[in-house]
Backbone of each chain as ProteinMPNN parsed JSONL, in Angstrom:
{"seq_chain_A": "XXXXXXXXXXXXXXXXXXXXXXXXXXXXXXXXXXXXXXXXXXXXXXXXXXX", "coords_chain_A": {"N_chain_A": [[0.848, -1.187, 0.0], [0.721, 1.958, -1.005], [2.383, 5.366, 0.742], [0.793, 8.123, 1.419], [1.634, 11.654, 1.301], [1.811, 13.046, 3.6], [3.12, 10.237, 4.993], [0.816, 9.166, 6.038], [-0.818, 5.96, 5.403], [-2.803, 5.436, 2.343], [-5.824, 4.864, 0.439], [-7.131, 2.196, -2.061], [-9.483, 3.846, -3.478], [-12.549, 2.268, -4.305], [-14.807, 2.575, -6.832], [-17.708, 2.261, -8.595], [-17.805, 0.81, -11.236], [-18.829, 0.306, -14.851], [-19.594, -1.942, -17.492], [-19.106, -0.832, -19.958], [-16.619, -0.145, -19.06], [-16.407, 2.674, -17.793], [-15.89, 4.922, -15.013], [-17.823, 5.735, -12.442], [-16.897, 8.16, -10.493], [-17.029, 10.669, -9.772], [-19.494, 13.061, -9.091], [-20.882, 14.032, -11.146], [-20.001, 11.814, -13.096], [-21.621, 10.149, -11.863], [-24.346, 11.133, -12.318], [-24.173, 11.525, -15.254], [-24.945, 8.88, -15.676], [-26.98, 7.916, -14.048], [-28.988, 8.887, -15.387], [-29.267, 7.354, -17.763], [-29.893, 5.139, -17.333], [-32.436, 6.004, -16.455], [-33.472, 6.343, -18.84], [-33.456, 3.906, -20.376], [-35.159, 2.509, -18.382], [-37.478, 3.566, -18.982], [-37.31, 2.512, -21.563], [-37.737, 0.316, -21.436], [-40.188, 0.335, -20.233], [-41.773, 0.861, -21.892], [-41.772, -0.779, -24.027], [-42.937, -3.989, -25.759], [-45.023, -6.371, -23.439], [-42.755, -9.133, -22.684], [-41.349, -9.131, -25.106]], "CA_chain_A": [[0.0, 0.0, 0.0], [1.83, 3.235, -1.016], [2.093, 5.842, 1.548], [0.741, 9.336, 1.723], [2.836, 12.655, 1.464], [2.392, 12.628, 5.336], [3.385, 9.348, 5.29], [-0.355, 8.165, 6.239], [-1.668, 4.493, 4.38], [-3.433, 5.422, 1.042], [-6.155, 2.866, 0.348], [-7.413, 2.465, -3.375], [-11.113, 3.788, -3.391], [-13.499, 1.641, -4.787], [-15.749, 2.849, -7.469], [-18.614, 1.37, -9.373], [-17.682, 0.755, -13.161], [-19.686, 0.126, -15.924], [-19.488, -2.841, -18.566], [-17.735, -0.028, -20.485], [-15.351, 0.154, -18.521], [-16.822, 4.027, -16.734], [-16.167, 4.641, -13.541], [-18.758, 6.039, -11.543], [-15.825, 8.386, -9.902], [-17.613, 11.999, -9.364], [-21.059, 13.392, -9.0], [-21.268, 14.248, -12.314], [-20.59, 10.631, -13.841], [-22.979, 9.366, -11.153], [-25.623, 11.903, -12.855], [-24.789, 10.919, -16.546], [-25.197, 6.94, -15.747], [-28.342, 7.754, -13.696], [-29.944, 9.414, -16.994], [-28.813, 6.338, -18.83], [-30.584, 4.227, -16.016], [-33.913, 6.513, -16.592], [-34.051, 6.566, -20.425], [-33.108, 2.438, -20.074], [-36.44, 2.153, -17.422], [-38.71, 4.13, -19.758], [-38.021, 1.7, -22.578], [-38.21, -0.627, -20.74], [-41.39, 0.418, -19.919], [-42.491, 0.974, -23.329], [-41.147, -2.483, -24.551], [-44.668, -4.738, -25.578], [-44.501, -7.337, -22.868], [-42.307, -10.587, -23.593], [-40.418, -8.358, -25.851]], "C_chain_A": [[0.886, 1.239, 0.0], [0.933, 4.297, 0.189], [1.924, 7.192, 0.75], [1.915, 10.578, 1.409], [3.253, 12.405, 3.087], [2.551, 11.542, 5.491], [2.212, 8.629, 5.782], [-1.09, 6.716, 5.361], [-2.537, 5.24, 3.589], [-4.177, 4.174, 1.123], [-6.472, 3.517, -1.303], [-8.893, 2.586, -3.096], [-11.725, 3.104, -4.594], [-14.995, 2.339, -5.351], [-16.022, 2.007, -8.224], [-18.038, 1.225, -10.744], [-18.381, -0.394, -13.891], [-19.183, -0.274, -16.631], [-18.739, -1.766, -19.838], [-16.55, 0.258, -20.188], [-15.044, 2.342, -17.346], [-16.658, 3.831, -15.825], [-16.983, 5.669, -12.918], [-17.916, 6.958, -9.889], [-16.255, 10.262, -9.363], [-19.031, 12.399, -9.524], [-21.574, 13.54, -9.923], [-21.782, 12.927, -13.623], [-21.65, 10.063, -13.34], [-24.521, 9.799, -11.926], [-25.904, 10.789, -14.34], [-25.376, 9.301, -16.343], [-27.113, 7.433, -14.95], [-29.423, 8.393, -14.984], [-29.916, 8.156, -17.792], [-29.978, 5.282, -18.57], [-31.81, 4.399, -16.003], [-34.497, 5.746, -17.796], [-34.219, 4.412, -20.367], [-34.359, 1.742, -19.219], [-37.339, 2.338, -18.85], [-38.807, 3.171, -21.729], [-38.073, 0.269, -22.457], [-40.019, -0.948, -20.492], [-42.29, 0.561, -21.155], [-42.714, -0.063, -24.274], [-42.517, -3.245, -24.342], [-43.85, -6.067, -24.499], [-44.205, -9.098, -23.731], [-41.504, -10.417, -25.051], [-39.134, -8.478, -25.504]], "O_chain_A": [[1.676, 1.485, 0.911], [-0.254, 4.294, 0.517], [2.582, 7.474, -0.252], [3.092, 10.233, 1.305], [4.243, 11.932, 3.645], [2.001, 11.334, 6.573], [2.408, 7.435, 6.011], [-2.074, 6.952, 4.662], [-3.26, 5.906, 4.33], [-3.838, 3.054, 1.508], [-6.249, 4.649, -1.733], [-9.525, 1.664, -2.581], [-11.398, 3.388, -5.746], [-15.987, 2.581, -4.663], [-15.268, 1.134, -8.653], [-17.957, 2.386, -11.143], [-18.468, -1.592, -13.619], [-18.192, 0.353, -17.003], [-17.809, -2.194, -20.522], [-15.646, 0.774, -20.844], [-14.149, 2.879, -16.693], [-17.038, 2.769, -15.332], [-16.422, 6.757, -13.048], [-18.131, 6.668, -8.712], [-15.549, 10.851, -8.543], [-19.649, 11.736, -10.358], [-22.779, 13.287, -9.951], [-22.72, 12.794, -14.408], [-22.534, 9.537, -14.018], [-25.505, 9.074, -12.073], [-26.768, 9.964, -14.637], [-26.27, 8.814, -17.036], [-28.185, 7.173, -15.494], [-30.602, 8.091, -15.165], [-30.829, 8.087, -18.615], [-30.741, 4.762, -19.385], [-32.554, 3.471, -15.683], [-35.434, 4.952, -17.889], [-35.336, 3.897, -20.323], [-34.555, 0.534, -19.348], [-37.753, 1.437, -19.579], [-39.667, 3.148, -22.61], [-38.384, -0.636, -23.231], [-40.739, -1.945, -20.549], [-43.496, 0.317, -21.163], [-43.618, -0.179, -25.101], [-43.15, -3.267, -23.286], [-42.723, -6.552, -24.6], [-44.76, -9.804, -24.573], [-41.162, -11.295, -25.844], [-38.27, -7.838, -26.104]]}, "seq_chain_B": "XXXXXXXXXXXXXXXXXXXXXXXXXXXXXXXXXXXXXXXXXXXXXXXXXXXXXXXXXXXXXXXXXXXXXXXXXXXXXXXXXXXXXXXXXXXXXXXXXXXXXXXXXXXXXXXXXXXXXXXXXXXXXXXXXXXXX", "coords_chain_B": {"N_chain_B": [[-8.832, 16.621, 3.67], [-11.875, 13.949, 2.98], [-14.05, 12.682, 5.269], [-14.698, 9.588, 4.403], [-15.388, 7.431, 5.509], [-17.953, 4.92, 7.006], [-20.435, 3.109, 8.271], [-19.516, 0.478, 10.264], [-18.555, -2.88, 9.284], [-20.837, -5.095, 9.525], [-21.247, -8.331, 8.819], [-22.771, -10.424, 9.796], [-25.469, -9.272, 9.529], [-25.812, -8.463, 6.795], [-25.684, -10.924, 5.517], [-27.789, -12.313, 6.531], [-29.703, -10.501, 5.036], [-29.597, -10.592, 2.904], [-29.805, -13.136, 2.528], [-32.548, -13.205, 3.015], [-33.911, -11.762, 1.229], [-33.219, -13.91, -0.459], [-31.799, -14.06, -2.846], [-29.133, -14.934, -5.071], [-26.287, -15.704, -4.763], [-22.402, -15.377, -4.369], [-20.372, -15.151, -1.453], [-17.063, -13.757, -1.936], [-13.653, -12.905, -2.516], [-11.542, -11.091, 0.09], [-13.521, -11.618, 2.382], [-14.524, -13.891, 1.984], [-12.262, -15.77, 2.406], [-11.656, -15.461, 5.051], [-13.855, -16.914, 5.887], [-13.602, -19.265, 5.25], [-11.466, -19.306, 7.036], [-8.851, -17.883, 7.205], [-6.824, -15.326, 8.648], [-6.915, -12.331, 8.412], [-7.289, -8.78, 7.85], [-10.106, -7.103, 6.145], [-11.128, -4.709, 4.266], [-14.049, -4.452, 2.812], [-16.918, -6.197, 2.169], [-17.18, -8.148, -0.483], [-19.193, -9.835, -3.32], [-20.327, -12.214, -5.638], [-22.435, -12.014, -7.955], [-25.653, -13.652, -9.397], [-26.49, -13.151, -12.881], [-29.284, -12.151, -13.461], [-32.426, -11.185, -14.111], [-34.796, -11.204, -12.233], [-33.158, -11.755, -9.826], [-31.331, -9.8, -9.875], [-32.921, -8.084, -9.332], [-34.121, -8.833, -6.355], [-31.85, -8.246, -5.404], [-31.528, -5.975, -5.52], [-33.979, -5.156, -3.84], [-33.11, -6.226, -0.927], [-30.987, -4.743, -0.977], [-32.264, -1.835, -0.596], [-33.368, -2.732, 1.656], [-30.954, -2.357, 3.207], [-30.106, 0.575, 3.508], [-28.874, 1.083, 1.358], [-25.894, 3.163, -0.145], [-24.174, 4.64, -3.26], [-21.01, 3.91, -3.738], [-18.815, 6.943, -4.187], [-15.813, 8.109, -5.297], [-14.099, 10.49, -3.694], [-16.646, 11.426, -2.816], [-18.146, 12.068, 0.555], [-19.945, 10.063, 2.511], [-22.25, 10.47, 3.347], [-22.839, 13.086, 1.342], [-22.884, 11.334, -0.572], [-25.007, 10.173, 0.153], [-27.12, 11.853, -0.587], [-27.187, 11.666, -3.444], [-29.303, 11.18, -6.371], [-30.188, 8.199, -6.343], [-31.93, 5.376, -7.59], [-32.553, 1.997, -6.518], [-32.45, -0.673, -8.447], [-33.138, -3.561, -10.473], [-32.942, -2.986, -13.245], [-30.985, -0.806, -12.804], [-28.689, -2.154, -11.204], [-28.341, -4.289, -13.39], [-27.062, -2.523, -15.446], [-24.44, -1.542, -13.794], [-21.352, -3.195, -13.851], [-20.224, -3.866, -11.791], [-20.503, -2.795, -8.883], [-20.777, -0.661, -6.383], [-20.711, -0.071, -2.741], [-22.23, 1.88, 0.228], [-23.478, 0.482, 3.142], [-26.152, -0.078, 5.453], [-25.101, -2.01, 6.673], [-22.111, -1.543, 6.331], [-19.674, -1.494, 4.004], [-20.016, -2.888, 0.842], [-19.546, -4.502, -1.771], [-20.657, -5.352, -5.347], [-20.376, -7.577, -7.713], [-21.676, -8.224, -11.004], [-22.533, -11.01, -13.093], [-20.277, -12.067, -13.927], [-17.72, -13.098, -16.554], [-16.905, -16.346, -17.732], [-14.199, -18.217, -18.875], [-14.315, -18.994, -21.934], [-16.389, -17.031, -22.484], [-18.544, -17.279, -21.864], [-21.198, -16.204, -19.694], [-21.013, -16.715, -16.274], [-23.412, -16.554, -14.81], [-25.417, -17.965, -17.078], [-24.415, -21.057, -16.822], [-23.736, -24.313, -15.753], [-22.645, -24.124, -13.009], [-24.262, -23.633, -10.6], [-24.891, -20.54, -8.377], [-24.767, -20.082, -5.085], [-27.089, -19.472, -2.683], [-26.122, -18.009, 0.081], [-23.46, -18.033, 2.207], [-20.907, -19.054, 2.443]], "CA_chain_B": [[-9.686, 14.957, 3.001], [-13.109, 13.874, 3.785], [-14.22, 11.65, 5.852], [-15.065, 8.772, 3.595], [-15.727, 6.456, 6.13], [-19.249, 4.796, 6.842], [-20.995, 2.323, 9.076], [-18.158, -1.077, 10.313], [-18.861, -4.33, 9.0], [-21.682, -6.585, 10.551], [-21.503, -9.279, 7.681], [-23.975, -11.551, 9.803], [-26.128, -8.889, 9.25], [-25.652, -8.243, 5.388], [-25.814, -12.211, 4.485], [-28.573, -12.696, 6.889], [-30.633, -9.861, 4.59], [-29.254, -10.986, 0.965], [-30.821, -14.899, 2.376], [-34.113, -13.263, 3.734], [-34.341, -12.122, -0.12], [-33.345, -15.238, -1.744], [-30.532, -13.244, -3.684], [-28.262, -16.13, -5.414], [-24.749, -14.788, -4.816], [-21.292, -15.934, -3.716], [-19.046, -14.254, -0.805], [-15.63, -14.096, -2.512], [-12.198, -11.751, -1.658], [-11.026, -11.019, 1.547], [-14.521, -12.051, 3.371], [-14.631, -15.987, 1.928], [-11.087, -15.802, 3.016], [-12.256, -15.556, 6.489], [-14.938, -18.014, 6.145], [-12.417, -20.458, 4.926], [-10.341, -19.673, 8.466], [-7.908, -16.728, 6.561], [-6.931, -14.338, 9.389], [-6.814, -11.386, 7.181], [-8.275, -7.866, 7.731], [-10.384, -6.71, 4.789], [-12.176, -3.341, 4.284], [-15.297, -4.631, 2.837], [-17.547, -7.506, 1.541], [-17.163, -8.352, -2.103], [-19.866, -10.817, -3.81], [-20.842, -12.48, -7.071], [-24.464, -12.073, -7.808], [-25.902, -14.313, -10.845], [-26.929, -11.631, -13.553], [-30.663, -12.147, -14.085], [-32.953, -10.104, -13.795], [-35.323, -11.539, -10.999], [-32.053, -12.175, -8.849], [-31.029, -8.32, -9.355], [-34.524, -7.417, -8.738], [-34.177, -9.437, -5.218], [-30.443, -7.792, -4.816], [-31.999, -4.368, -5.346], [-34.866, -5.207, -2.456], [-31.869, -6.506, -0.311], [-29.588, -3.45, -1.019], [-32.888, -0.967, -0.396], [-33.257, -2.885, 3.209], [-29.884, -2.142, 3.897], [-30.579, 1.862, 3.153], [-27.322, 1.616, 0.496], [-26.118, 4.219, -1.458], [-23.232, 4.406, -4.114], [-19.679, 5.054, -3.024], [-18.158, 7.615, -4.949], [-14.832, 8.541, -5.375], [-14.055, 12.06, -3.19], [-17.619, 12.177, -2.158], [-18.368, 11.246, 1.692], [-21.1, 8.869, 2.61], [-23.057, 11.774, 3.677], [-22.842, 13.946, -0.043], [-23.366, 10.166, -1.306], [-26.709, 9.685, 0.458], [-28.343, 12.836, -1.091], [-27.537, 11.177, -4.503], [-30.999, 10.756, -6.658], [-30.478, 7.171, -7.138], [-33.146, 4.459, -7.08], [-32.145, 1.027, -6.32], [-33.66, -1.446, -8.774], [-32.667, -4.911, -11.182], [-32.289, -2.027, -14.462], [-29.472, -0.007, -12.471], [-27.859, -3.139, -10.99], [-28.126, -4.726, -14.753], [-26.242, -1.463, -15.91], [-23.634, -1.654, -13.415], [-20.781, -4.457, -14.096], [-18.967, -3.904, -10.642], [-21.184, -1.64, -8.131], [-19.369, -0.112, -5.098], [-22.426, -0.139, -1.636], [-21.829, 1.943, 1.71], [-24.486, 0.075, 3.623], [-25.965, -0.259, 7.294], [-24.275, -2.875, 7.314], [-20.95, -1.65, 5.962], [-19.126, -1.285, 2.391], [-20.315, -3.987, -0.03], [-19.508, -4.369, -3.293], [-21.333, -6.525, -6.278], [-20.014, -7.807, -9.456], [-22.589, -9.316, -11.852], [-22.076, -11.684, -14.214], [-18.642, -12.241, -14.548], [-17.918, -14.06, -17.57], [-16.272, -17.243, -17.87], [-12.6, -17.933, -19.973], [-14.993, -19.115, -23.129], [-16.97, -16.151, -22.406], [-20.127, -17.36, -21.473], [-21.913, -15.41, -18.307], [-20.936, -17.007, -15.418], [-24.701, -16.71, -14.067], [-25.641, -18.968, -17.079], [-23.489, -22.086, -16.654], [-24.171, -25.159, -14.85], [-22.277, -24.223, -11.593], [-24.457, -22.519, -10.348], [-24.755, -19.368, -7.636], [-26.337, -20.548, -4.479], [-27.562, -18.941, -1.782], [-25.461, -18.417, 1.272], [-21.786, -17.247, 1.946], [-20.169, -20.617, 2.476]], "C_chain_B": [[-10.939, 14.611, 3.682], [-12.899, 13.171, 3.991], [-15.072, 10.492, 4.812], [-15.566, 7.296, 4.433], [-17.512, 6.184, 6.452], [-19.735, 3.512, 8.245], [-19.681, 1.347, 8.889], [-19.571, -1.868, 10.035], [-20.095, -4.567, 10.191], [-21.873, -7.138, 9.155], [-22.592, -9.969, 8.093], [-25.311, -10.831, 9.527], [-26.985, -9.084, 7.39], [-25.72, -9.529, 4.87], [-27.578, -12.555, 5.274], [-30.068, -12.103, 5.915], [-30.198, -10.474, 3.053], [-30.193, -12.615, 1.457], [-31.975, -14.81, 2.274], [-34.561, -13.046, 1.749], [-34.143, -12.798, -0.962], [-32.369, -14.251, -2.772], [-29.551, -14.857, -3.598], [-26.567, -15.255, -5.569], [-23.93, -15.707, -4.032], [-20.33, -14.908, -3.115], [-18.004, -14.339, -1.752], [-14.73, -13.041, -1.896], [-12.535, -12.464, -0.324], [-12.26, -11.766, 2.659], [-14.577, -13.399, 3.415], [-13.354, -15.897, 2.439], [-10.975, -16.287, 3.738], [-13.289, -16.512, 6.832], [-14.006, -18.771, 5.726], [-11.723, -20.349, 6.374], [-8.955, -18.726, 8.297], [-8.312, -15.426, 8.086], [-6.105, -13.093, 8.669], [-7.846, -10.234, 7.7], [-8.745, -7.579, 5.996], [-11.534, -5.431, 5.029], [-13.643, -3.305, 3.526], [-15.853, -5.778, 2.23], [-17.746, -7.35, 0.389], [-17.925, -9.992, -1.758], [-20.111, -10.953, -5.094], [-22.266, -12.442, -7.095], [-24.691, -13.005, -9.602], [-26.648, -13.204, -11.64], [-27.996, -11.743, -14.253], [-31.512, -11.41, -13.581], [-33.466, -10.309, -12.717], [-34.407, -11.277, -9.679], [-31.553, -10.819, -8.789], [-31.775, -7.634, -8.901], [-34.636, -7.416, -6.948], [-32.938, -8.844, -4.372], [-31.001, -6.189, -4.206], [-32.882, -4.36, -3.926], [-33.816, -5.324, -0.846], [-30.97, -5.601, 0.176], [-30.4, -2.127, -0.202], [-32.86, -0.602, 1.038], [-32.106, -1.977, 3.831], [-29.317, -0.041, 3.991], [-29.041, 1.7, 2.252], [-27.415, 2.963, -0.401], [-24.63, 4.01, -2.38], [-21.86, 5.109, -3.326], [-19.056, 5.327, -4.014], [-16.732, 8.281, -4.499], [-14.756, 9.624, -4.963], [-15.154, 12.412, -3.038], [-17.939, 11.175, -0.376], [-19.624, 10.77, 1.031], [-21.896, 9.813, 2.802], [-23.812, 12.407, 2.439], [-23.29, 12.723, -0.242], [-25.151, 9.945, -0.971], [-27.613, 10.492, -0.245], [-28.446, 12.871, -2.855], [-28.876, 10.962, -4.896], [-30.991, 9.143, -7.256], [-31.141, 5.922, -6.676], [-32.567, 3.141, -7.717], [-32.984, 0.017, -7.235], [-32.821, -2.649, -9.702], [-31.7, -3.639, -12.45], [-30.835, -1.555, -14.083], [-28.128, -0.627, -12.275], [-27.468, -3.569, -12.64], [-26.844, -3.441, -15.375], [-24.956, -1.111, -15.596], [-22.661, -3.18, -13.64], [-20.382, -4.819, -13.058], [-19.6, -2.292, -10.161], [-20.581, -1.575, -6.964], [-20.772, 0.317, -3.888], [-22.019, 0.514, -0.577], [-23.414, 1.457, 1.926], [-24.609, 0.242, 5.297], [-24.819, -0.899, 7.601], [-22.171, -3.196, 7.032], [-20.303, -1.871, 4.507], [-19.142, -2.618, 1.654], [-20.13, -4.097, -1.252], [-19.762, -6.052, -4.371], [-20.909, -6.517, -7.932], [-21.07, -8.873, -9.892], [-22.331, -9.836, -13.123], [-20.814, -11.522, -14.724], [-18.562, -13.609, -15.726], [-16.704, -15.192, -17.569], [-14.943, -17.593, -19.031], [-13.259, -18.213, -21.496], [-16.086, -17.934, -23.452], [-18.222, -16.064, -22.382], [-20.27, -16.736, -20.205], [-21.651, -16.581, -17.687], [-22.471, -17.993, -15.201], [-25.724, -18.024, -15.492], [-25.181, -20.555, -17.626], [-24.311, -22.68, -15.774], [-23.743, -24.915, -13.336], [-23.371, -23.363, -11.199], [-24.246, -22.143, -8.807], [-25.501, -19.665, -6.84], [-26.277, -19.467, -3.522], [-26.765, -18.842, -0.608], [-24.017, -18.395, 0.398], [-20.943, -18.67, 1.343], [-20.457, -21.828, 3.003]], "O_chain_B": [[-11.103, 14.929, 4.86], [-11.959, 12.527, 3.525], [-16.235, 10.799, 4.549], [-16.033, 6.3, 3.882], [-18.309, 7.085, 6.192], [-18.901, 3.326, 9.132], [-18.968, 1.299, 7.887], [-20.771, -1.74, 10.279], [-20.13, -4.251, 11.38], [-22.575, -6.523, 8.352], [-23.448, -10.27, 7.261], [-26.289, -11.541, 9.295], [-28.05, -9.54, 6.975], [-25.83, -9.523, 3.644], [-28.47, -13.001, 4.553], [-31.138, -12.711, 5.878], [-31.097, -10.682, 2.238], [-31.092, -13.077, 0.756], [-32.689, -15.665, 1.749], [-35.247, -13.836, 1.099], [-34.595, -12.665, -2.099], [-33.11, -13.791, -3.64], [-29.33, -15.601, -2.643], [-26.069, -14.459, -6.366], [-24.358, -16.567, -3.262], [-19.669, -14.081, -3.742], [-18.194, -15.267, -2.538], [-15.049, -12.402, -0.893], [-13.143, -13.426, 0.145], [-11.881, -12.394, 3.648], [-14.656, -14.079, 4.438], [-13.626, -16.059, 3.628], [-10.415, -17.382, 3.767], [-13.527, -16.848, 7.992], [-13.272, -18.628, 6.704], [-11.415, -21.431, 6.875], [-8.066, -18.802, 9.144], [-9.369, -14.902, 8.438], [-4.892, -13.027, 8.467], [-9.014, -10.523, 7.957], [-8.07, -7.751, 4.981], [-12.489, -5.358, 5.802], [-14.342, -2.294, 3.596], [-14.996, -6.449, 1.655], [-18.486, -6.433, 0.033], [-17.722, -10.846, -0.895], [-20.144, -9.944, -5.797], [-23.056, -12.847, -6.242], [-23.997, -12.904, -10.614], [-27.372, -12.41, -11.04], [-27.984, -11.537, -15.467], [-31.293, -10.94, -12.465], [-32.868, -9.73, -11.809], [-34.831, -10.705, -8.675], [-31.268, -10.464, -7.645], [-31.548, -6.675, -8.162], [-35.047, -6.462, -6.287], [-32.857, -8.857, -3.144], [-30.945, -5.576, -3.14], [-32.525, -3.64, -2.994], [-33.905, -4.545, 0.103], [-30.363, -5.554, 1.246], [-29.778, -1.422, 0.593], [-32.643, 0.45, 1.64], [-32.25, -1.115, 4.698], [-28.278, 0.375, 4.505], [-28.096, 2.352, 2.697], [-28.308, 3.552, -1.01], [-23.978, 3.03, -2.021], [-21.671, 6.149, -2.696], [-18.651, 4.469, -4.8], [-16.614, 8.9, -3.441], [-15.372, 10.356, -5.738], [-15.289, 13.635, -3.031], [-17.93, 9.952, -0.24], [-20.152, 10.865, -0.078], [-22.481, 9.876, 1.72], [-25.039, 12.372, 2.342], [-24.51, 12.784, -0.089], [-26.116, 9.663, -1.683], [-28.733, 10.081, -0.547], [-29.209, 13.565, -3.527], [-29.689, 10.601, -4.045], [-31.566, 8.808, -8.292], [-30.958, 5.46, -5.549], [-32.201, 3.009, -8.885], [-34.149, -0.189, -6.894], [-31.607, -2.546, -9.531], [-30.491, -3.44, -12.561], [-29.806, -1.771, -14.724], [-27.022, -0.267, -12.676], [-26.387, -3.204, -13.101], [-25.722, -3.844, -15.681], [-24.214, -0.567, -16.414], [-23.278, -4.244, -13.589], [-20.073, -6.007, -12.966], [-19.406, -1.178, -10.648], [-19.853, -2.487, -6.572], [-21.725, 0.985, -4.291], [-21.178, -0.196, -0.025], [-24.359, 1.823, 1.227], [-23.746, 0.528, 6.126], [-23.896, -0.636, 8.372], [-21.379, -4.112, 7.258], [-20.846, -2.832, 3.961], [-18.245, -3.425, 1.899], [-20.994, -3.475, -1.87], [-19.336, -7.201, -4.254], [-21.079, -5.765, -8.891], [-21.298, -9.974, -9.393], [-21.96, -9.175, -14.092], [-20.427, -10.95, -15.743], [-19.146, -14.692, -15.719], [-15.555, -14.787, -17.388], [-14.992, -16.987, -20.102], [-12.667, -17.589, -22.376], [-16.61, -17.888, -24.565], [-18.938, -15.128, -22.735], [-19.234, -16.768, -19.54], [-21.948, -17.603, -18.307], [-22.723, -19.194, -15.297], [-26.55, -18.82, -15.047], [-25.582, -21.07, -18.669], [-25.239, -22.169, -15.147], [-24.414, -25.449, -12.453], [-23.276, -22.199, -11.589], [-23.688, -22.904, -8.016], [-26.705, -19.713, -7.093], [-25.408, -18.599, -3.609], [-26.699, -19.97, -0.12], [-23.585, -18.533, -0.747], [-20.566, -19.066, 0.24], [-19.687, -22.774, 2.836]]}, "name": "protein", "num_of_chains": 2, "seq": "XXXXXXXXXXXXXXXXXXXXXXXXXXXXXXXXXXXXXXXXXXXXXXXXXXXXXXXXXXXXXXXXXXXXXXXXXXXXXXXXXXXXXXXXXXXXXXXXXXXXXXXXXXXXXXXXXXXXXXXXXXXXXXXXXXXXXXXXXXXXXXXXXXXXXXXXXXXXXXXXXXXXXXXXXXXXXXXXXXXXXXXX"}
């Protein structure tokens, strides 16, 4: 585990990533993926069932 | 630096709620480790989940219990909670490798990992049962 400037333990943070290979690493990607996640419901929802 | 920290571990918690919903998943990392008899610290519970829909549907109910929210990179657990995001099979499906602060402590779910011929894991004959170990 590499150390810190102050010499404190660094850990590696653990973010989500996406089958693309996105990581889910600031508030902003969190936004675009949750739009993705909407539009992805709604045709879902539109989809004739057994479709 | 923020505080990035979140609720400690209770695993008997977190398997006891993935069983109550019938969620088909496998402990793995650092936590099966420890169920194997591995004296090993580890900073959170990693699982396989089988990648169907019903079974993410049942993860999502599971994950809801557990009030999760997404852990993001440089945002506390705090900023993370006031995220707008709704827990469900679609979002899980969307995610390959989802990152959880939970009640019950930092969880993270990979679905459908694919096999060296590159078939889905989740559908192969081994399958994904229920319960850690």
């Amino acid at each position: 585990m590499p150390a810190g400037p102050t010499g404190e333990t660094q850990t590696v943070p653990h973010v989500t990533i996406l089958w693309d290979g996105r990581r889910l690493d600031s508030r902003e990607a969190v936004m675009e993926w949750l739009a993705e996640v909407d539009a992805k419901r709604a045709a879902e929802a539109a989809a004739p069932i057994g479709a | 630096m923020p505080d990035l920290a979140g609720p400690a571990h209770d695993l008997g918690r977190l398997i006891e709620v993935l069983d109550r919903h019938g969620v088909e998943y496998l402990m793995v990392g650092g936590v099966a480790a420890i169920g194997y008899g591995a004296k090993r610290p580890t900073e959170d519970a990693d699982c396989v989940v089988r990648r169907e829909r019903a079974n993410l549907d049942r993860l999502a109910d599971a994950l809801q219990e557990l009030n999760a929210r997404l852990r993001v990179g440089g945002m506390t657990d705090a900023e993370a909670r006031l995220l707008p995001v709704q827990i469900d099979g679609t979002a899980l499906d969307m995610a390959g490798m989802s990152t959880w602060m939970t009640d019950a402590g930092p969880f993270d779910v990979l679905a459908g990992l694919e096999a060296a011929d590159g078939q889905p894991s989740g559908g192969r004959d081994h399958r994904l049962s229920s319960g850690a170990w």
